[in-house]
LOTIKOL-220575 format. One record per atom (N, C-alpha, C, O): residue in three letters; x, y, z. Coordinates in steps of 0.05 Angstrom, whole numbers, padded with zeros to 5 digits, always signed. Atoms other than C-alpha are relative to their C-alpha. Layout:
<recs>
ALAXYZ...
</recs>
This chain:
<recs>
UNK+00018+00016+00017UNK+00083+00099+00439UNK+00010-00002-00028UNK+00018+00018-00041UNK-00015+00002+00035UNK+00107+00063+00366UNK-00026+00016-00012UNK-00047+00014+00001UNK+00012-00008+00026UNK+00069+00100+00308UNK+00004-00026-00011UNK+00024-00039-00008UNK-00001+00020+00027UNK+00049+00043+00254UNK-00017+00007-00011UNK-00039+00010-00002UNK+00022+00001+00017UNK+00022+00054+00193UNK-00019-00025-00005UNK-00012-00049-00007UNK+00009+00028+00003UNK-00032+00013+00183UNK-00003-00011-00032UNK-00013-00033-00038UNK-00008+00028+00027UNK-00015-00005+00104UNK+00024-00011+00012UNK+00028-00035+00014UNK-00031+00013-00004UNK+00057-00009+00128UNK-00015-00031+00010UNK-00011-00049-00006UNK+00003+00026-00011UNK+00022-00074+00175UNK-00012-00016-00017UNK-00013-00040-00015UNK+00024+00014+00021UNK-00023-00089+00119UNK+00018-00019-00016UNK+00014-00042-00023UNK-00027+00019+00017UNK+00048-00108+00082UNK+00005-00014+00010UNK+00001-00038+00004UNK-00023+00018-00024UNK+00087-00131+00136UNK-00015-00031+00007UNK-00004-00053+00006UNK+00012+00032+00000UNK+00030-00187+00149UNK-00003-00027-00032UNK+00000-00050-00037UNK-00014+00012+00029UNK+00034-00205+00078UNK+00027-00012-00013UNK+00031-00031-00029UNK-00025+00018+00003UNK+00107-00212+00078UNK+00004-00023+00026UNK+00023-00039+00027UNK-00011+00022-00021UNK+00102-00253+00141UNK-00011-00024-00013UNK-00001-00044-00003UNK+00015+00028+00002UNK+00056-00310+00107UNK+00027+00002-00017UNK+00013-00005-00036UNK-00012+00008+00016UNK+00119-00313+00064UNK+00032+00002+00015UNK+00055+00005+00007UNK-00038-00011-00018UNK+00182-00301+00111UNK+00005-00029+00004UNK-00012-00046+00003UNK-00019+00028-00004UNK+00233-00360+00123UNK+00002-00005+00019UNK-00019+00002+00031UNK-00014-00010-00029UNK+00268-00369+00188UNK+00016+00019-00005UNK+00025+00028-00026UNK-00012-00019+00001UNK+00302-00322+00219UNK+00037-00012-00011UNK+00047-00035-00008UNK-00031+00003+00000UNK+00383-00315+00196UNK+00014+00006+00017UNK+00005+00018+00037UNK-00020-00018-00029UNK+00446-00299+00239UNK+00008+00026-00005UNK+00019+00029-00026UNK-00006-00021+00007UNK+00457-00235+00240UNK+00032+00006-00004UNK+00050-00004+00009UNK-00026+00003+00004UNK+00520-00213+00211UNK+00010+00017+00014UNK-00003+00029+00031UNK-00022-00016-00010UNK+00578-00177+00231UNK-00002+00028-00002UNK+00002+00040-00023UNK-00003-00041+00004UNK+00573-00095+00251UNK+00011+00006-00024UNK+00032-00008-00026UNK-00012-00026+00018UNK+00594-00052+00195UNK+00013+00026+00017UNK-00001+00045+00024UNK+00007-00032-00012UNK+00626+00005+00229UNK-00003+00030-00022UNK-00002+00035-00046UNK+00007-00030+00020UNK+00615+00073+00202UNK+00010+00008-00022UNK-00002+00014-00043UNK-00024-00003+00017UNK+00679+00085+00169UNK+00006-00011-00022UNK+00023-00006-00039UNK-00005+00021+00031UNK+00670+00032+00119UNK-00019+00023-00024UNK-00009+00029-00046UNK+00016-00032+00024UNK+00619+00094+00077UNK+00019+00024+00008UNK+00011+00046+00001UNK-00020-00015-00006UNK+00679+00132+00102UNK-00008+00029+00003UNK-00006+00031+00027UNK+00014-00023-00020UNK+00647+00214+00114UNK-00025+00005-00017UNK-00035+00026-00021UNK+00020-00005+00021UNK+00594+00194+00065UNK-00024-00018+00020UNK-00040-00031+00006UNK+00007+00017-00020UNK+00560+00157+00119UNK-00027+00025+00008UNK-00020+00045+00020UNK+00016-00017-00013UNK+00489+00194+00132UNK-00011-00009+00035UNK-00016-00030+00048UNK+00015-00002-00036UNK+00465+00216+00206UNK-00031-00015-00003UNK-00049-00013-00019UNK+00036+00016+00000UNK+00402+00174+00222UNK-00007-00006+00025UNK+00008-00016+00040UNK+00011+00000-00026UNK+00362+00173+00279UNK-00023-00028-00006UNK-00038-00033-00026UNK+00022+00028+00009UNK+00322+00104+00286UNK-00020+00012+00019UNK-00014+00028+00036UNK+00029-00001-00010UNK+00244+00105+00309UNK-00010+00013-00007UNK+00004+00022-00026UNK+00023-00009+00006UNK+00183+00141+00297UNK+00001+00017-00015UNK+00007+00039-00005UNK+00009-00020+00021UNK+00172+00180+00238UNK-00010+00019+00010UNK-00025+00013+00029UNK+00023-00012+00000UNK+00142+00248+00242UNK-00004+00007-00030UNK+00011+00001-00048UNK+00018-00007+00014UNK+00097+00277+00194UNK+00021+00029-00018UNK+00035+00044-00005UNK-00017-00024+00008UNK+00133+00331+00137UNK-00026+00018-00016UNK-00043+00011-00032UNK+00023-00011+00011UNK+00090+00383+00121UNK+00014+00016-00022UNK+00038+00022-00019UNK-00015-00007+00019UNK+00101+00413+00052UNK-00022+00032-00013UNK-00046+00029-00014UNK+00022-00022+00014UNK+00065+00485+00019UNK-00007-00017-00016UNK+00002-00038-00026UNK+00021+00009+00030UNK+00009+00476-00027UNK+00014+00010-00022UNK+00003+00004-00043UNK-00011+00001+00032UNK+00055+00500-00083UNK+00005-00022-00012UNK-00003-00032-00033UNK-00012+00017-00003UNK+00096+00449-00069UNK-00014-00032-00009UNK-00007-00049-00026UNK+00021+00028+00006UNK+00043+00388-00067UNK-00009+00003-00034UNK-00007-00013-00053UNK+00018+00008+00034UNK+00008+00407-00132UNK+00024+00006-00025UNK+00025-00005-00047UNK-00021+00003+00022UNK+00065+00423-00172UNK+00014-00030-00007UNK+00019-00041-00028UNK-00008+00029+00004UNK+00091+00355-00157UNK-00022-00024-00015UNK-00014-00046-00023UNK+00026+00009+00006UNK+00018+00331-00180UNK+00004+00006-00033UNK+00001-00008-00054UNK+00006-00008+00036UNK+00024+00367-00244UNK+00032-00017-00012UNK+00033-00028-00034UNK-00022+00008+00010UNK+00087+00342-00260UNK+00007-00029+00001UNK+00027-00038-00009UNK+00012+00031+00010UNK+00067+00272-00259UNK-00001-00004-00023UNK+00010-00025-00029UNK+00007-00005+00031UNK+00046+00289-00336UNK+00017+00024-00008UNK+00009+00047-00003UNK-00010-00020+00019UNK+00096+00328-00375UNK-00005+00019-00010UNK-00014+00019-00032UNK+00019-00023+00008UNK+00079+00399-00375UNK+00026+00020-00017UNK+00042+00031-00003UNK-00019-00010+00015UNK+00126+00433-00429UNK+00006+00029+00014UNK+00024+00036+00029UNK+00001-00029-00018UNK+00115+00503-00405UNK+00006+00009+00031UNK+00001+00031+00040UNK-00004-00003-00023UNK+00137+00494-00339UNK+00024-00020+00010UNK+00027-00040-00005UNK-00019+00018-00012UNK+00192+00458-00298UNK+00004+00008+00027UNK-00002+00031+00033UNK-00010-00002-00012UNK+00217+00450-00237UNK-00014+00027+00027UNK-00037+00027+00037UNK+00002-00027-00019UNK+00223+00521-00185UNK-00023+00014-00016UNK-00042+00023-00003UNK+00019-00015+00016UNK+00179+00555-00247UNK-00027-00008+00005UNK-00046+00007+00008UNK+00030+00006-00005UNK+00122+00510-00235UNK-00010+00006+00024UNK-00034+00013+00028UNK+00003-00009-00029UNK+00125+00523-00165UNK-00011+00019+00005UNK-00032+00022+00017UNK+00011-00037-00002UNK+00123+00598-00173UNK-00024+00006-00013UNK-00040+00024-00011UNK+00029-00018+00023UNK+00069+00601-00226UNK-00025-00017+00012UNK-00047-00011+00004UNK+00020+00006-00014UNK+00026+00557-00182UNK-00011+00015+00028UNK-00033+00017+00039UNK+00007-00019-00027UNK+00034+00598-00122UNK-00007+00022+00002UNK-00020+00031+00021UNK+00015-00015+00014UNK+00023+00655-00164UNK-00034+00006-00003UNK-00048+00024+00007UNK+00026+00015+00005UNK-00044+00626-00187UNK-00018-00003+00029UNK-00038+00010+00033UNK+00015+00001-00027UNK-00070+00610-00119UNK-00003+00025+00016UNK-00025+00030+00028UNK+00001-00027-00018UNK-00049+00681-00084UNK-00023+00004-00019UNK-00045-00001-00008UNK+00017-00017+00019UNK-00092+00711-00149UNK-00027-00010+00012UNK-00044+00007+00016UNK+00032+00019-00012UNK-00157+00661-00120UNK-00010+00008+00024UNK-00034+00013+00029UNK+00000-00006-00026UNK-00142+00677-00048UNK-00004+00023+00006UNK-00015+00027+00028UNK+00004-00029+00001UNK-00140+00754-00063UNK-00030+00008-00001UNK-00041+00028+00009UNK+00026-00009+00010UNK-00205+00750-00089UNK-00021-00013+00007UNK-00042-00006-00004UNK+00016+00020-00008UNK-00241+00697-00055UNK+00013-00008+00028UNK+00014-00032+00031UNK-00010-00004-00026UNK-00212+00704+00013UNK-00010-00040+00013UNK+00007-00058+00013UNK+00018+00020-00006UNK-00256+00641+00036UNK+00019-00029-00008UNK+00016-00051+00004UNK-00009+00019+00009UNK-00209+00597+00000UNK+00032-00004+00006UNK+00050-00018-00004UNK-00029+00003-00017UNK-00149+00608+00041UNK-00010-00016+00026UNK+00004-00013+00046UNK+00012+00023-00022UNK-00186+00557+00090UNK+00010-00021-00014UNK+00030-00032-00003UNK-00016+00028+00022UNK-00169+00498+00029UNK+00031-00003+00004UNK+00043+00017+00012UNK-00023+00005-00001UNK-00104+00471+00031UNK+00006-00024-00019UNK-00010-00041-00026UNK-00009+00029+00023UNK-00066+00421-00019UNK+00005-00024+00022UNK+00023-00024+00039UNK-00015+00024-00015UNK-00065+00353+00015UNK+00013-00026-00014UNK-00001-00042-00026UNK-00011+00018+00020UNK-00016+00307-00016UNK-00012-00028+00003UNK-00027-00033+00022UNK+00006+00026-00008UNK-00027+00231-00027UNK+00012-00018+00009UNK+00005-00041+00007UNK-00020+00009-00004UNK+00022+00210-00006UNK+00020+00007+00018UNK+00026+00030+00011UNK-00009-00007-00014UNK+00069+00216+00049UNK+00028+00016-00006UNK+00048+00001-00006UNK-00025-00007+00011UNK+00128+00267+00026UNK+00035-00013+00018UNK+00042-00007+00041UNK-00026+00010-00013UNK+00200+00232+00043UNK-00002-00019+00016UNK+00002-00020+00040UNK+00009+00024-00020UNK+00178+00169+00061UNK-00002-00024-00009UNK-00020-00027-00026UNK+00011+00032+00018UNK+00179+00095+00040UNK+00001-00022+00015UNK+00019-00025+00032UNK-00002+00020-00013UNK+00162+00033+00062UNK+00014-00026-00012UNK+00004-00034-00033UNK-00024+00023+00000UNK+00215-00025+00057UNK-00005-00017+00005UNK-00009-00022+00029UNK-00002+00025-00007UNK+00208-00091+00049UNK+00025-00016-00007UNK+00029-00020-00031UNK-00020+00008+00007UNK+00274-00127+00057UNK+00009-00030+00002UNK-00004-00044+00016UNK-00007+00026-00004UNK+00305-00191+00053UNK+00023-00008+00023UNK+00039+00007+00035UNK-00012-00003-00031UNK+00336-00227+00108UNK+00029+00009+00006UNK+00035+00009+00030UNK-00025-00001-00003UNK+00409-00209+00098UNK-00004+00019+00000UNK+00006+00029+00020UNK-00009-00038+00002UNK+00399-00131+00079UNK-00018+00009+00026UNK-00012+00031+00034UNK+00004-00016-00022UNK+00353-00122+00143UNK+00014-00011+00023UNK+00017+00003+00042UNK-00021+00000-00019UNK+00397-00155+00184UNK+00029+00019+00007UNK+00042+00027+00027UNK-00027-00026-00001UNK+00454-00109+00165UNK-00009+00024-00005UNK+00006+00043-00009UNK+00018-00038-00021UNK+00402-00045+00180UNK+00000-00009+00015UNK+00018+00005+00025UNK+00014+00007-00020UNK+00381-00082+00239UNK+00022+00009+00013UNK+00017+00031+00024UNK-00027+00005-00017UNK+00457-00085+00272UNK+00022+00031-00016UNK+00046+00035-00018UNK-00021-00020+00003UNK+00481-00024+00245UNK-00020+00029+00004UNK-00016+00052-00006UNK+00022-00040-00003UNK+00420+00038+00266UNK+00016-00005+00037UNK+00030-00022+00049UNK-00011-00007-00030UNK+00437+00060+00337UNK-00020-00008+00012UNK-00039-00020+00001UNK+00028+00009-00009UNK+00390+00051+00391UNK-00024+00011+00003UNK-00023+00034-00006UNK+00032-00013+00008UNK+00316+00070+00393UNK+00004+00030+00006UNK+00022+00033+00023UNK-00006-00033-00003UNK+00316+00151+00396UNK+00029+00010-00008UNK+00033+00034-00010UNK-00031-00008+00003UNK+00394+00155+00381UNK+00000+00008-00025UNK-00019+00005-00039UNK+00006-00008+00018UNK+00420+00186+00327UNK+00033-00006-00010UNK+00051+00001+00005UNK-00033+00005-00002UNK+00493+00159+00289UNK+00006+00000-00030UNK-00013+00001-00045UNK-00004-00003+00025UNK+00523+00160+00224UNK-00008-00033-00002UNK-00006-00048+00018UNK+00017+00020+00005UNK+00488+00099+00190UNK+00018-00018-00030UNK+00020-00007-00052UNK-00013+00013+00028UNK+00529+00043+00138UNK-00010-00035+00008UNK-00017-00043+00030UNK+00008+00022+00009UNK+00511-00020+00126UNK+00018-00021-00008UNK+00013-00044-00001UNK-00024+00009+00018UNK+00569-00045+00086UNK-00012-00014-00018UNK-00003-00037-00022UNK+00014+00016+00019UNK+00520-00065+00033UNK-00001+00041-00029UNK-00015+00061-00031UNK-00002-00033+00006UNK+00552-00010-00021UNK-00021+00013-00016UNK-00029+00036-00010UNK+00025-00014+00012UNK+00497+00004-00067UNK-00021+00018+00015UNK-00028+00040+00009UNK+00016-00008-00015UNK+00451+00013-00013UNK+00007+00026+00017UNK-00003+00049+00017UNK-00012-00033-00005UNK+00490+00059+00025UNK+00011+00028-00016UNK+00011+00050-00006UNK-00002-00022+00016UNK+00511+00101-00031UNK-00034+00010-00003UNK-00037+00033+00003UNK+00028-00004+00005UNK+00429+00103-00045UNK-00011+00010+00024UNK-00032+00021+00019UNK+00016-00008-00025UNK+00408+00122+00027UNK+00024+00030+00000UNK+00010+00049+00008UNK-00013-00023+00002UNK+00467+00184+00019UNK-00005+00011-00008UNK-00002+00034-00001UNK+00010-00014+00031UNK+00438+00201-00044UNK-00030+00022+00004UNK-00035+00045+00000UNK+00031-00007-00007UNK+00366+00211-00026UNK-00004+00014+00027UNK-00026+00022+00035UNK+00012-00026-00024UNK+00382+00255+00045UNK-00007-00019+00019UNK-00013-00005+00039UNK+00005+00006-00022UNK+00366+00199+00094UNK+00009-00007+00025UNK+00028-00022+00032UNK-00005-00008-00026UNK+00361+00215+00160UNK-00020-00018+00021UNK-00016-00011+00045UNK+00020+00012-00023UNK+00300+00164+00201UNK+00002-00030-00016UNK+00002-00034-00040UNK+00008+00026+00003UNK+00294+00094+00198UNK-00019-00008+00023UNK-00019+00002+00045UNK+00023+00006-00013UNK+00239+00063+00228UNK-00002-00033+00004UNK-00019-00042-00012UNK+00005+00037+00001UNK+00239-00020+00241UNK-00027-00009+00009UNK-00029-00010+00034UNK+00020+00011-00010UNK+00174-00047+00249UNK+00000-00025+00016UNK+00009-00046+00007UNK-00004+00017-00017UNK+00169-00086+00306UNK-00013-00030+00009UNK-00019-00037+00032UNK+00018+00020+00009UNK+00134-00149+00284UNK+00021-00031-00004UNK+00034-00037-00024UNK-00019+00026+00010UNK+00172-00219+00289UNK+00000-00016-00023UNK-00023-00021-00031UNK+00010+00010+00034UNK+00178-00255+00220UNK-00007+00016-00019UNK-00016+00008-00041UNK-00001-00013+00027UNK+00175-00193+00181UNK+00022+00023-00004UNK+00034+00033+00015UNK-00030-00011+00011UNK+00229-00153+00149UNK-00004+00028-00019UNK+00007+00031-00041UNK+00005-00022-00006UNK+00201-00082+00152UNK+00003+00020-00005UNK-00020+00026-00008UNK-00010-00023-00007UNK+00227-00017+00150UNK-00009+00021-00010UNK-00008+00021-00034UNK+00006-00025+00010UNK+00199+00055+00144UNK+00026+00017+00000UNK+00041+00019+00019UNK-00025-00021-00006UNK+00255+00107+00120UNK-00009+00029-00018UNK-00022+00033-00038UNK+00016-00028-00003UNK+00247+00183+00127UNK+00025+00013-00025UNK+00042-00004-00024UNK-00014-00003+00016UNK+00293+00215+00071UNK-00002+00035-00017UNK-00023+00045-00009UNK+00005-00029+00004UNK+00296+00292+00037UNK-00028+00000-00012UNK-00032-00014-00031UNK+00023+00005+00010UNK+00223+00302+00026UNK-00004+00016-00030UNK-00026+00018-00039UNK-00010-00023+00024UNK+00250+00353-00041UNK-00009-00032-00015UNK-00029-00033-00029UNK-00006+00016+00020UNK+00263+00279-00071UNK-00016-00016-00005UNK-00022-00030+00014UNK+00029+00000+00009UNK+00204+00255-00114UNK-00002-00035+00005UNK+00007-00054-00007UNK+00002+00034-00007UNK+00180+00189-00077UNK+00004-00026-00011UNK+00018-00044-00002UNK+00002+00012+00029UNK+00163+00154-00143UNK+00022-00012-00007UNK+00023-00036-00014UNK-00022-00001+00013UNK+00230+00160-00160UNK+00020-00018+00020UNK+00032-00038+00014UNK-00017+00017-00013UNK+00266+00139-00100UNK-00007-00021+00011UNK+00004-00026+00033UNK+00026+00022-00005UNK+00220+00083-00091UNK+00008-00025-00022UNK+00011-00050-00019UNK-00010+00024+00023UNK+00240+00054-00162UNK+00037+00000+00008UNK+00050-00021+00009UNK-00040+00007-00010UNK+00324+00061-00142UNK+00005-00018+00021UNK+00022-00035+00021UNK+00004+00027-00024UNK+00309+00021-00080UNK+00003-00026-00013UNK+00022-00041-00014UNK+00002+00022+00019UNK+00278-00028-00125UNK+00018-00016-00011UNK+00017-00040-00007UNK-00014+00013+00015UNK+00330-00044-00168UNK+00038-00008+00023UNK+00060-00013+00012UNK-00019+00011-00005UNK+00382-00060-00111UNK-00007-00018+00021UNK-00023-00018+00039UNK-00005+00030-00013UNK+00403-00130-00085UNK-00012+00001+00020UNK-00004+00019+00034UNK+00014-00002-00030UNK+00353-00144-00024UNK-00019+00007+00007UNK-00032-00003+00025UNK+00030-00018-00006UNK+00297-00092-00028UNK-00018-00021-00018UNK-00014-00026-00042UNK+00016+00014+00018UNK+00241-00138-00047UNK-00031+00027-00002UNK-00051+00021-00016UNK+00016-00022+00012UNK+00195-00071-00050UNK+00006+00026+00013UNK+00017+00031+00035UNK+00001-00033-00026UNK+00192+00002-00026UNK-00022+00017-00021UNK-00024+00022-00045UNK+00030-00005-00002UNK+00131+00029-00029UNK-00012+00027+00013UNK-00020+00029+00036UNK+00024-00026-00034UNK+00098+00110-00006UNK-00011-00009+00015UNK-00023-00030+00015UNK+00030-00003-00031UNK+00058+00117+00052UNK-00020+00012-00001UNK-00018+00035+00008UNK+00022-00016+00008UNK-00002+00138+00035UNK-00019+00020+00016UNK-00038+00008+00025UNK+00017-00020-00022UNK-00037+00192+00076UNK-00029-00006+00006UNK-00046+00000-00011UNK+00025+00015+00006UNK-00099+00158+00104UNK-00012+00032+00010UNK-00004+00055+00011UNK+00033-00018-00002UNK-00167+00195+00122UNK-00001+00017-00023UNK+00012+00009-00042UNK+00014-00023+00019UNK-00192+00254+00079UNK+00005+00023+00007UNK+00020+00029+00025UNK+00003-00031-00003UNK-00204+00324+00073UNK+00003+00017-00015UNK+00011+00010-00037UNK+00001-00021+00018UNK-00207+00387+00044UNK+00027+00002-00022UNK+00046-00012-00015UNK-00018+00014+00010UNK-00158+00391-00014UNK-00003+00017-00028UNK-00025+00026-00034UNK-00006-00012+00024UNK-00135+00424-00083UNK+00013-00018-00018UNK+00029-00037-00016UNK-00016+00023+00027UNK-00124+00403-00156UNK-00011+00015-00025UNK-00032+00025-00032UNK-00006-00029+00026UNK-00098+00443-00219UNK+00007-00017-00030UNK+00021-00036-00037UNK-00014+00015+00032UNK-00089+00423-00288UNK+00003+00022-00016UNK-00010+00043-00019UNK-00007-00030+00029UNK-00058+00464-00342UNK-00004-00014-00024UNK+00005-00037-00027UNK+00017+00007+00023UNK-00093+00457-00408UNK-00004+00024-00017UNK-00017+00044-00010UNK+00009-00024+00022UNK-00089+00500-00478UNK+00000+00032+00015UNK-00017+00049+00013UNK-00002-00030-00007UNK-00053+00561-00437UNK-00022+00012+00026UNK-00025+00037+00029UNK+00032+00003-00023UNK-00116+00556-00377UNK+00018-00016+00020UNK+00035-00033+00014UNK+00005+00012-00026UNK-00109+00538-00306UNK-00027-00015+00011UNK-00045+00000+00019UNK+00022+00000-00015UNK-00161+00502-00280UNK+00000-00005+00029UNK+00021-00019+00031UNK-00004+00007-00029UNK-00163+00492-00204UNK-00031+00007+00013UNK-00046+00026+00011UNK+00024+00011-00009UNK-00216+00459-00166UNK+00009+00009+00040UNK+00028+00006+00055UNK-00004+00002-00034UNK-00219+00472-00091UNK-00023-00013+00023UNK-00044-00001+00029UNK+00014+00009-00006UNK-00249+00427-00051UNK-00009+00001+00035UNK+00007-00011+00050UNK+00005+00000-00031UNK-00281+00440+00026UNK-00016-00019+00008UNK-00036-00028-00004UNK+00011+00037+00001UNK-00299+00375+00058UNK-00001+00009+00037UNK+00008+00028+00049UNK+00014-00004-00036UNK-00324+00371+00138UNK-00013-00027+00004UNK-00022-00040-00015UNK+00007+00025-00020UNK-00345+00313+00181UNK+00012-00025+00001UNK+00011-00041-00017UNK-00018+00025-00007UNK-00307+00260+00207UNK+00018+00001-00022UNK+00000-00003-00039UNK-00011-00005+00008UNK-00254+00269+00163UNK+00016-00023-00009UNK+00020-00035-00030UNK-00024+00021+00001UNK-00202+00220+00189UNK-00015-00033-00015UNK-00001-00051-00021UNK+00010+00025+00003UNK-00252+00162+00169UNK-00013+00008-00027UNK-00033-00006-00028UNK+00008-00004+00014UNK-00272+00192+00103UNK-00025+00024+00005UNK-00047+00020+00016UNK+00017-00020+00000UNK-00305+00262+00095UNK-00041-00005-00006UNK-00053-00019-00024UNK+00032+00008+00006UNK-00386+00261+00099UNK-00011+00022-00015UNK-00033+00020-00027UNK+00014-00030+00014UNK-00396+00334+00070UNK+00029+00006-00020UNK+00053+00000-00018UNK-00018-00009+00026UNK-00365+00365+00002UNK-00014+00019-00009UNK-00038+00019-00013UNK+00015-00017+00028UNK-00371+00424-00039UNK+00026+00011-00010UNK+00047+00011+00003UNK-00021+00006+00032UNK-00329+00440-00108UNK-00004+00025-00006UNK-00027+00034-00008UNK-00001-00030+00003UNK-00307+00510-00122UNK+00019+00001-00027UNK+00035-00018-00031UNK-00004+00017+00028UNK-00285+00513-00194UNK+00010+00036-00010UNK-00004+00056-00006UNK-00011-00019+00006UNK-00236+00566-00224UNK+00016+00004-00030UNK+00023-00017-00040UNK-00011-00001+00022UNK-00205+00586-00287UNK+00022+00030+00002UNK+00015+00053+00007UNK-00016-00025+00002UNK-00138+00628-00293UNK+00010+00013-00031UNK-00009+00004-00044UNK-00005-00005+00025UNK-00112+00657-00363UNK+00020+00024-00006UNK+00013+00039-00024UNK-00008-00026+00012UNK-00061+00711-00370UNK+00003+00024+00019UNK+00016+00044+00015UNK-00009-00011-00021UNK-00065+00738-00303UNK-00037+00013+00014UNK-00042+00029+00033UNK+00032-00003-00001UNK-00154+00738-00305UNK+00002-00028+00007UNK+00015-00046-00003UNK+00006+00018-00019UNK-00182+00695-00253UNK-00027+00001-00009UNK-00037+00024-00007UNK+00027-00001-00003UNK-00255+00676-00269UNK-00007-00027+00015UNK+00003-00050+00014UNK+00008+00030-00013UNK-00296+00634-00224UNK-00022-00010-00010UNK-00036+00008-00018UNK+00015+00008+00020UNK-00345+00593-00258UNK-00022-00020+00022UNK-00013-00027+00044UNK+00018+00015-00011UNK-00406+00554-00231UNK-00002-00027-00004UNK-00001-00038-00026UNK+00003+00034-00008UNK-00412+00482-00209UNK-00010-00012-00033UNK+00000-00027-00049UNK+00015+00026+00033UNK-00471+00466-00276UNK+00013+00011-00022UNK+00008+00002-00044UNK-00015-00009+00022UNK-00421+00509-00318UNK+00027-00019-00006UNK+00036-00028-00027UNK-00024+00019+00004UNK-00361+00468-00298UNK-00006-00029-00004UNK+00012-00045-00007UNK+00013+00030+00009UNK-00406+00400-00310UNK+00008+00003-00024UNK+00018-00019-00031UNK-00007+00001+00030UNK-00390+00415-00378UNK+00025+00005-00021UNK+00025+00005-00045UNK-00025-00015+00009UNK-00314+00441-00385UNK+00009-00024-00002UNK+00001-00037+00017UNK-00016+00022+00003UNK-00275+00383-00405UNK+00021-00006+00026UNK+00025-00025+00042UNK-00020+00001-00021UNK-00223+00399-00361UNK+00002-00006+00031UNK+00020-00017+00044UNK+00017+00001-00026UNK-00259+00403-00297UNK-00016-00028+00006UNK-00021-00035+00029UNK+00013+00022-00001UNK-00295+00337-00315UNK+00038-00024+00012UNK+00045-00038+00032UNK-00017+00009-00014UNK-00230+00311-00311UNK+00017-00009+00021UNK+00027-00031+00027UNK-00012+00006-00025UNK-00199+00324-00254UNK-00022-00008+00025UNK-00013-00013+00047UNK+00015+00007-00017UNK-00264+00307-00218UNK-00001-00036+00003UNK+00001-00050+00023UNK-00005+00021+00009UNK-00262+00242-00251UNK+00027-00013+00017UNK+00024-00026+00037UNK-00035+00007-00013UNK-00179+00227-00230UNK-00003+00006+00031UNK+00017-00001+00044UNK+00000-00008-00033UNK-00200+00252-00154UNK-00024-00018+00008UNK-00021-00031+00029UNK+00011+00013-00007UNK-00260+00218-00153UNK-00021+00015+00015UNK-00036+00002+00030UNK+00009-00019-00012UNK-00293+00285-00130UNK-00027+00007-00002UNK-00028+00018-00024UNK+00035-00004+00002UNK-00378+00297-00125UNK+00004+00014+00028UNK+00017+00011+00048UNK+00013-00016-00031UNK-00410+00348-00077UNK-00014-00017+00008UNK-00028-00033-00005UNK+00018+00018-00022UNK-00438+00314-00014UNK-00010+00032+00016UNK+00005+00044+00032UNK+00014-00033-00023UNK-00481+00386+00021UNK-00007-00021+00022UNK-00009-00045+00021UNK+00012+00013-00015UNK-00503+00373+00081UNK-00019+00004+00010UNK-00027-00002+00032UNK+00035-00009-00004UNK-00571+00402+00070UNK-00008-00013-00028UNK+00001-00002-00048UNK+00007+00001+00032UNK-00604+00362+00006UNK-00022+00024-00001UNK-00033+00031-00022
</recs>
C-alpha cells in the first residue's frame, strides 16, 4: 500500500491546475556521471524517523538565537533539564517532544525537465541504486544533505516528489538550497498531522521554562483532553509552579501563546 501525505496531495492538486503537457523524457544519466559521489537511494515509501526529545526541542530553541548555547551543548543541557523533571516528577516521563514537522523530509515540487530526469534515473519501486540525475547542482545538493529515499507521487499531471535525507540536517535549511536551484519550483516539510502530548522550553534571563503538555482522546484528529504542567529550572533547582501562578509568568504566557496551548479536563 502507497503512503501519501495528505498536504503532499493538497500540493500536488494545486500544481496540477497549473501543469503543462507532459514532456519527453530525456536520456538516462548513468551513475558514473556523479562519479562515487553518487548517493544510494531506495525509491518508495517513506518511513517515519523518530528523533529524542533532546533532539526535537533543541532544534525548537534554536529557531531564535540562543547565545549561551549551540549546537551538541544545547542538546546536553536540555536533556539535562528534562532528566532533573523526570527524577522528580516521575509522571512526566509519559510526555514526549513531538516535532512539527517531519525530521529529513521534504516535499518537491518540480518542473517538467528536473522530474523527468528523477523519474528515469531512481531504480525500480523498492530497489535501491546509486542515484544521479546529470542535473549537477542538484546532485551535488542531494549528496550534500545524506539522501537516501525518494518517493514519486503517483498522480498524472503532477510533478511530485517526497525525499527522505539525514534527518541531523535542519529541514528549514535544506528546504531553502532546493529552492534556489534550476527546476525546484518549491520544497516544502511535511508536517506531522494529528496531535498529542508534547513539550516546549524556552530559555529566558538564565531560567528554563518548560511546559509539558498531556493530551488524550482521539488524538490523530485533534486531541479532546489537555492539561499544562509548568516548570522552572535555574542553576541546577527545578521548581514546579502552578497553572494560576504560571498565568502570570511572562514566559509561560508565551510559549502558550506560540503553541496555541489551553487546558481542555475532561471533567469541568
Amino acid at each position: 500500500m502507497v503512503r501519501i501525505s495528505i498536504i503532499a496531495v493538497l500540493w500536488m492538486l494545486v500544481a496540477a491546475c497549473f501543469a503543462g503537457s507532459p514532456v519527453s523524457p530525456p536520456a538516462v544519466t548513468p551513475p558514473d556521471a556523479c562519479g562515487d559521489k553518487a548517493p544510494v537511494v531506495t525509491r518508495g515509501t517513506l518511513e517515519l524517523t523518530s528523533e529524542a526529545d533532546p533532539v526535537i526541542l533543541a532544534r525548537r530553541v534554536l529557531e531564535i538565537p540562543v547565545p549561551d548555547f549551540s549546537g551538541h551543548g544545547l542538546i546536553d543541557e536540555i536533556e539535562r533539564v528534562l532528566r532533573m523533571i523526570r527524577s522528580r516528577w516521575p509522571e512526566m516521563a509519559e510526555v514526549n517532544a513531538r516535532p512539527i514537522w517531519v525530521p529529513g523530509r521534504l516535499i518537491l515540487s518540480l518542473e517538467p525537465s528536473l522530474f523527468e530526469a528523477v523519474s528515469v534515473s531512481l531504480p525500480e519501486e523498492g530497489a535501491s541504486a546509486p542515484f544521479c540525475t546529470g542535473q549537477p547542482e542538484f546532485d551535488a545538493l542531494n549528496a550534500a544533505v545524506g539522501l537516501h529515499a525518494v518517493e514519486v507521487l503517483p498522480f498524472e499531471y503532477t510533478r511530485v516528489i517526497v525525499i527522505g535525507f539525514d534527518p541531523h540536517e535542519h529541514v528549514y535549511s535544506a528546504g531553502a538550497s532546493y529552492e534556489k536551484i534550476e527546476g525546484v519550483i518549491y520544497a516544502r516539510p511535511e508536517p506531522l498531522l494529528g496531535d498529542g502530548p508534547d513539550i516546549e522550553m524556552l530559555w529566558s534571563g538564565g531560567k528554563w521554562y518548560a511546559v509539558f503538555r498531556r493530551a488524550w482522546g482521539d488524538c490523530p484528529s485533534g486531541c479532546i483532553f489537555s492539561e499544562l504542567h509548568f516548570f522552572i529550572e535555574r542553576e541546577g533547582e527545578v521548581e514546579r509552579v502552578d497553572p494560576e501562578r504560571a498565568a502570570r509568568i511572562e514566559e509561560f504566557a508565551r510559549i502558550l501563546a506560540e503553541r496555541g496551548w489551553r487546558e481542555r479536563p475532561e471533567r469541568q
